[in-house]
Structure formats: structure tokens, C-alpha cells
C-alpha positions in Angstrom: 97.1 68.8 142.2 94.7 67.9 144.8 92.4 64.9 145.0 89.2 64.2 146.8 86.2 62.2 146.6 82.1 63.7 147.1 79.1 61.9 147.2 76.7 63.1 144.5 73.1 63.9 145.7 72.3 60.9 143.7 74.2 58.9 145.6 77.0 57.9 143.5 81.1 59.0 144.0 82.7 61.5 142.5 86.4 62.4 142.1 87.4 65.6 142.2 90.7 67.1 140.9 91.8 70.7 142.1 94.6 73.1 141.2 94.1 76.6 143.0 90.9 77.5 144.1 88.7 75.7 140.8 87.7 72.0 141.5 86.5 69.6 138.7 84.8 66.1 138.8 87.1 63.7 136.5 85.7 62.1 133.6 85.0 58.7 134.2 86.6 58.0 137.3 84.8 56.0 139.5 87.1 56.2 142.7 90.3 57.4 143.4 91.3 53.6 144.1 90.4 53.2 140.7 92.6 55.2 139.3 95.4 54.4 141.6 95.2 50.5 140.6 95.2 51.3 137.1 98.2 53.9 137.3 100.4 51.1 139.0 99.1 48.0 136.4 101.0 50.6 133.9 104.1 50.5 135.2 103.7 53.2 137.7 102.1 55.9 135.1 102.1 59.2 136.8 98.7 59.9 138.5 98.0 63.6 137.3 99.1 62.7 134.0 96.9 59.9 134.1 93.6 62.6 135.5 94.5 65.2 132.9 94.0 62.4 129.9 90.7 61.6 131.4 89.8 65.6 131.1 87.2 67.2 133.6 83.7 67.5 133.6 81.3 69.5 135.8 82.8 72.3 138.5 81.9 71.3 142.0 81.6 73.6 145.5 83.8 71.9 147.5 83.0 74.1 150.5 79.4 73.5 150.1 79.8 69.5 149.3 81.7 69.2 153.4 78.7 71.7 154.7 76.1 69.1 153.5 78.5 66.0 154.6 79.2 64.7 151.4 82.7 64.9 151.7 84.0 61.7 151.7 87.7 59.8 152.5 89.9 60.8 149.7 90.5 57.1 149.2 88.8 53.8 150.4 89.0 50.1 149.2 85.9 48.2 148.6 86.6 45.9 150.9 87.2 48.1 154.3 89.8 45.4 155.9 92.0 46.0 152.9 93.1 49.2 154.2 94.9 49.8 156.9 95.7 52.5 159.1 99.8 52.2 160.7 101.9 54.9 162.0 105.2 56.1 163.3 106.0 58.3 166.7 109.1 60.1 167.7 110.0 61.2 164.2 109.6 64.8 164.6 112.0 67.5 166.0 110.5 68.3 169.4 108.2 65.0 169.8 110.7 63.8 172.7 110.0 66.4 174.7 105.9 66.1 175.4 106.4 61.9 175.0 109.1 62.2 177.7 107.5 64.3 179.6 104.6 62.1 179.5 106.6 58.8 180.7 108.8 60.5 183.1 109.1 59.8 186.6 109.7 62.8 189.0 111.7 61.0 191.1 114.0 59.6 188.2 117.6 60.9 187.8 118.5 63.4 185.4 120.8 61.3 183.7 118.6 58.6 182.9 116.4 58.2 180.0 113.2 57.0 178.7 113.3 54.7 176.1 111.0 57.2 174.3 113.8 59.4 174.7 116.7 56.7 173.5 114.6 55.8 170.5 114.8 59.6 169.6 118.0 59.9 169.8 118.8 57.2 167.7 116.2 58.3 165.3 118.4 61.9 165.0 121.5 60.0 164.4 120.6 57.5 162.1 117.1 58.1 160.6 118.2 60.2 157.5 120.7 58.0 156.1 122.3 58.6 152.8 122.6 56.6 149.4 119.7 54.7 149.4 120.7 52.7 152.5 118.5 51.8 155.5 118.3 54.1 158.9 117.7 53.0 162.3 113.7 51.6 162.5 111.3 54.1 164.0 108.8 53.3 166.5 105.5 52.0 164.9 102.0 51.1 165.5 98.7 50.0 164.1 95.5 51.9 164.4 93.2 49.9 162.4 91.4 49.2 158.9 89.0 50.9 156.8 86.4 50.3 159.4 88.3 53.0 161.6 88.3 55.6 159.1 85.9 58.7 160.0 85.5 60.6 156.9 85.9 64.6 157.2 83.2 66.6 159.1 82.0 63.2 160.7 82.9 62.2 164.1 85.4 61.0 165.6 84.3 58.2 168.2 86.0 57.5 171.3 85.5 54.2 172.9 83.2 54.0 176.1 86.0 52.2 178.0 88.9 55.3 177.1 90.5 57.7 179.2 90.9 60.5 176.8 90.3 61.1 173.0 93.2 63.8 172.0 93.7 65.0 168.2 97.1 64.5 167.3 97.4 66.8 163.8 99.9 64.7 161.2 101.0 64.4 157.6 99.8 60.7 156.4 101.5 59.2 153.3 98.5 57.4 150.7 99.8 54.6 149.2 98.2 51.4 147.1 100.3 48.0 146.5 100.7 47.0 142.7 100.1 43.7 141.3 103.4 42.5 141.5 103.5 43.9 145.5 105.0 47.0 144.6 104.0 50.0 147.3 102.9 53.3 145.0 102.7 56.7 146.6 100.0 58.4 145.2 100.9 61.6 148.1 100.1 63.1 151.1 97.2 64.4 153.2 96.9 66.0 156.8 95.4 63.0 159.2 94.3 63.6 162.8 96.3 60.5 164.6 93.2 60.5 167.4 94.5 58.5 170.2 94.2 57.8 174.2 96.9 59.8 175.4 95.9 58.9 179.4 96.0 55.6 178.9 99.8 55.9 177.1 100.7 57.8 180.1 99.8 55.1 182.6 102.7 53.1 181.2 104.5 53.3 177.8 103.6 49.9 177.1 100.2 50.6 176.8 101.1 52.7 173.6 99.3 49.6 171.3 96.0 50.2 173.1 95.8 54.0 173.3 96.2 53.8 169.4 93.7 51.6 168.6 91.1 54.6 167.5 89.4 55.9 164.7 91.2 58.2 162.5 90.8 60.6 159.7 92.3 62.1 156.8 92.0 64.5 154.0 89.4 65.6 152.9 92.3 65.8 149.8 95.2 64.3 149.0 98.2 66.5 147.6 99.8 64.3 144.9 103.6 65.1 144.2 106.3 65.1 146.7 106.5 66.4 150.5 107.1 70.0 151.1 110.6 69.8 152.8 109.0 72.2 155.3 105.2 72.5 156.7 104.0 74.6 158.9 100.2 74.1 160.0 97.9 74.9 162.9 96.1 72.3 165.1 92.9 73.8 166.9 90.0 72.8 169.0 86.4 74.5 169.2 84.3 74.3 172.2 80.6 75.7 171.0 81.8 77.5 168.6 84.3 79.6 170.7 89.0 78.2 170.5 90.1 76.4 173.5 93.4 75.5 171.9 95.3 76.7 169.0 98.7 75.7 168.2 101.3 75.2 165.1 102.3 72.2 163.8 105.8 71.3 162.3 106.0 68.7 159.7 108.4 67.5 156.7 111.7 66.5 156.5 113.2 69.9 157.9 111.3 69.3 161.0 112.4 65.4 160.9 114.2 63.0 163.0 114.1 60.6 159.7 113.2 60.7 156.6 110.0 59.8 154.2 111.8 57.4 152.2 113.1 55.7 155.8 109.8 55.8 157.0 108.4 53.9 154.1 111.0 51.7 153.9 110.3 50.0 157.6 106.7 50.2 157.1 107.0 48.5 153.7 110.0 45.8 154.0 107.3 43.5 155.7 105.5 41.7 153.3 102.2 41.9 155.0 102.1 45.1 153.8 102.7 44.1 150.3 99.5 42.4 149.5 98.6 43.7 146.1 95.6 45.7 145.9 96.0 47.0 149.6 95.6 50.3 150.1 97.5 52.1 152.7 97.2 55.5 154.9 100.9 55.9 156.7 100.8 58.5 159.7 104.2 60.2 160.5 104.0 61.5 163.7 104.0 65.1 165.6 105.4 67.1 168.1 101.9 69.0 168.8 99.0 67.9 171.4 96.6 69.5 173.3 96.7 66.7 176.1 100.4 68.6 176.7 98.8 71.4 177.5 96.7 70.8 179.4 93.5 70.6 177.1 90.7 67.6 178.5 88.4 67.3 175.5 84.5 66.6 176.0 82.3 65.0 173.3 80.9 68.0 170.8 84.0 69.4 170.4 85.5 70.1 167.0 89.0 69.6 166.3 90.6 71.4 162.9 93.9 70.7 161.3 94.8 72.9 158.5 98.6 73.4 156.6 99.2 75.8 153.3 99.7 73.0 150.2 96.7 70.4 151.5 93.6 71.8 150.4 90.6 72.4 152.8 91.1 72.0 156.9 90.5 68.6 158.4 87.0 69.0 160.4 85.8 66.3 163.2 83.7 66.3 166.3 83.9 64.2 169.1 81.8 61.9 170.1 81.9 59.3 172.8 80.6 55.8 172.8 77.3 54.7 174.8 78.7 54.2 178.3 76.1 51.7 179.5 78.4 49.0 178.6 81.1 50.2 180.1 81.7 48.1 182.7 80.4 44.8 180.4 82.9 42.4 179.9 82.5 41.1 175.9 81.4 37.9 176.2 82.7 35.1 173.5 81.1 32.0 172.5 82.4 28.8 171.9 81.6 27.3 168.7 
């Protein structure tokens, strides 16, 4: 089952619940959040079970709702600083190699390695562990709150101060935390992980600030588990015409670690178990444009798409007012 949300031309949400090409409005649901609390308040009631007792009411174009931009999130909170936007790098087979590549020095020896490429390694040995034990932590980072989230076909807004806005096409766990603090997985949904990849490559240390950008996800949200093995396609439209096109590995086949590792790190702080919290859990890629080569310019569209998700992940560029570029933000004393 997939899971989205519209706006109604009369303003008010709709969810809608999918299952092959025919997509439904549910009865009475007034958010996906909604039904996300009220499926963890019981216990952890299954989801689609939940949906299917509700029953469905009028069909809905999906296709036609993103042409007219009502496509919203999949899931918000009503209170945007209650969700929050975290993710993981260096969890995918392949992700060393355009991360090293990035922090390499020409001049270093052979024999030496990155810590990007040390935290890798330790990430194949020890990142899937067995029998409900711990692995070794992956790298992390936070992107931002609800505030940050640009809803499917809107854009994507690069800071006046970056030095590059790059797509970086990734499966995103969707999770809310119970009453009791308890982290529910309600599924997955592809997420573009937009991020300053210039500014990462000035020094590795600068990774918190090149991920401090908007990001999106959806526009639907596959409830059930992860395929073990995903294979999508990560492209970027210049008026109209496919500068870059490229396929993306995901899923545990194509892992260094494992969800349930994953998860496990993000969620063993309690931070992030603040019940009624609602979080979107990026988990990394080995696919960007900036790798080969690709300098993206405000207007142009990136699209990630994957077999299993639903409808492809649409957003333009756009670029911040540069005329306060050079301003430094003033604070006042109280």
C-alpha cells in the first residue's frame, strides 16, 4: 500500500491510499499523522489494517493533483519543529568511493586513508550484525525540521551564501514516537538528501554545514518492509531537455549496515524519543551528479524515481536572493 496526502480544491487534506494504479481518499482521515498516532496509542495496530477498517471514499487523479501542486508531504506534524529531518552517509556499497574521492588529497599516499574511507570499512565489517545485537555507529547528521521540508513539485531552495545545491536521490525511513517514547515505522519513501557538496569538499569537517538544506520526500510513502534490493534512477532536467541520468542502488543488498542498525543509532538517543515526534530518517547513497561532473543552475528539475514507491520525486531549484549575501545576520541583545 502506498500513502499520500493532497490538498482538496477546497482547501482541506486528504489522505490517499493506493494499491496498483487506483488511488482512494480514506474515510475520515484527517492526516496521515493522525492515523499514525492513533495506530501506535493501540499498541502498534498495523497501519493498513487500520486504513482498510476506515474504508475509502472518492477516487482521486494523482497525476493531475502534482500537475496543479496539490501534492503535499506524505506526513507533517502540526507543529513543524516536531519533525525532524536526520540522516546517515557511508552506508551504501560504492558510497566510499565518490566521498573519498571528494576528500582526497593528490599528493596523499596510497596507503593512507580518509576517515570517510575508515568509517566505511568499519561500517562493512560490523554494520550488519546478527541476533539483535548493536553494529558499529554509522556516520550521521541533521538536516533540519518541518520548516525544511519542500513538498513534491515545489522547490528546492538553496541558500544565497552556498556553493552548490546537488540532489542526492535516497530511501528515507517515516517514523512517529508513541506515547510511551516508542519509535513506529510507518515505511519508506524515496527523499532527495539536497546538500552543498562544495562546501563538504573544502574540508570534511564542514559535512554539518553543507547538510543544513531543505529536503524532500515522497510524494508516497510505501508502508511494509524494505525491498532487500532497489534499483532506481536519479535525473536532472535542464529546460526540459536530461543533463544527467544515473541509477541508484539502495536496500540492504546494496548495504554497508543494515535498517534495523540504522534505526537503532538514530533512536537509542532519547531526544529522539519525544512522543508525538515525527521523524523522516535518510539512509544514504552512492549516486551524485556533483561526481560527475554536473554544476546545477536554479530552474533545473531534479527526478528520483524507484519500482515499489509510487510516483517520481519532482523539484526545481531555486536559489535564495543574493543581495544579502555578503550581510552578516545581525543579533540583538535583549
Amino acid at each position: 500500500m502506498l500513502l499520500s496526502q493532497i490538498r482538496k480544491p477546497d482547501g482541506t487534506i486528504a489522505v490517499v491510499a493506493r494499491e496498483g494504479k487506483e488511488a482512494y481518499e480514506v474515510r475520515g482521515a484527517a492526516s496521515v499523522y493522525a492515523l499514525a498516532l492513533h495506530c501506535s496509542d493501540t499498541q502498534g495496530a498495523s497501519l493498513a489494517k487500520h486504513i482498510g477498517s476506515l474504508g475509502f471514499g472518492a477516487a482521486v487523479d494523482l497525476e493531475q493533483a502534482y500537475e496543479e501542486g496539490r501534492l503535499l508531504s506524505p506526513i507533517h506534524h502540526p507543529d513543524p519543529a516536531h519533525l525532524h529531518l536526520t540522516g546517515t552517509g557511508l552506508t551504501h556499497l560504492g558510497s566510499a568511493a565518490t566521498r573519498d574521492a571528494m576528500h582526497q588529497k593528490a599528493t596523499q599516499a596510497e596507503e593512507s586513508l580518509t576517515d570517510s574511507m575508515r568509517m566505511f570499512r568499519m561500517g562493512l565489517e560490523r554494520g550488519k550484525p546478527e541476533n539483535g545485537t548493536a553494529g558499529v555507529q554509522p556516520e550521521w547528521f541533521y538536516k533540519g525540521n518541518g520548516a525544511t521540508v519542500a513538498a513534491p513539485g515545489a522547490a528546492l531552495s538553496s541558500p544565497a551564501f552556498a556553493d552548490d545545491a546537488g540532489e542526492e536521490p535516497e530511501i528515507a525511513g517515516i517514523y512517529v514516537i508513541g506515547a510511551d517514547g516508542t519509535p513506529f515505522r510507518l515505511g519508506f519513501a524515496l527523499s532527495n538528501e539536497f546538500s552543498d557538496h562544495v562546501m563538504e569538499r573544502q574540508n570534511y569537517l564542514y559535512l554539518a554545514h553543507s547538510k543544513l538544506r531543505p529536503a524532500s520526500f515522497g510524494p508516497e510513502i510505501r508502508i511494509g518492509a524494505l525491498p532487500e534490493d532497489i534499483r532506481g534512477t536519479s535525473r536532472i532536467r535542464r529546460t526540459g531537455k536530461v543533463i544527467f541520468e544515473k541509477p541508484f542502488l539502495s536496500g540492504e543488498a546494496n548495504m554497508s549496515h543494515s535498517i534495523a542498525n540504522l534505526e537503532h543509532h538514530h533512536f537509542k538517543y532519547g531526544l529522539f524519543r519525544q512522543p508525538g515526534d515525527v521523524h523522516v530518517h535518510m539512509f544514504g547513497t552512492a549516486t551524485l551528479s556533483f561526481a560527475d561532473g554536473i554544476r546545477t543552475e536554479p530552474g533545473d528539475e531534479f527526478e528520483i524515481e524507484a519500482p515499489g514507491f509510487g510516483l517520481p520525486l519532482r523539484n526545481p531549484l531555486a536559489v535564495e536572493n543574493t543581495a544579502h549575501q555578503s550581510s552578516r545576520v545581525a543579533v540583538h541583545a535583549l
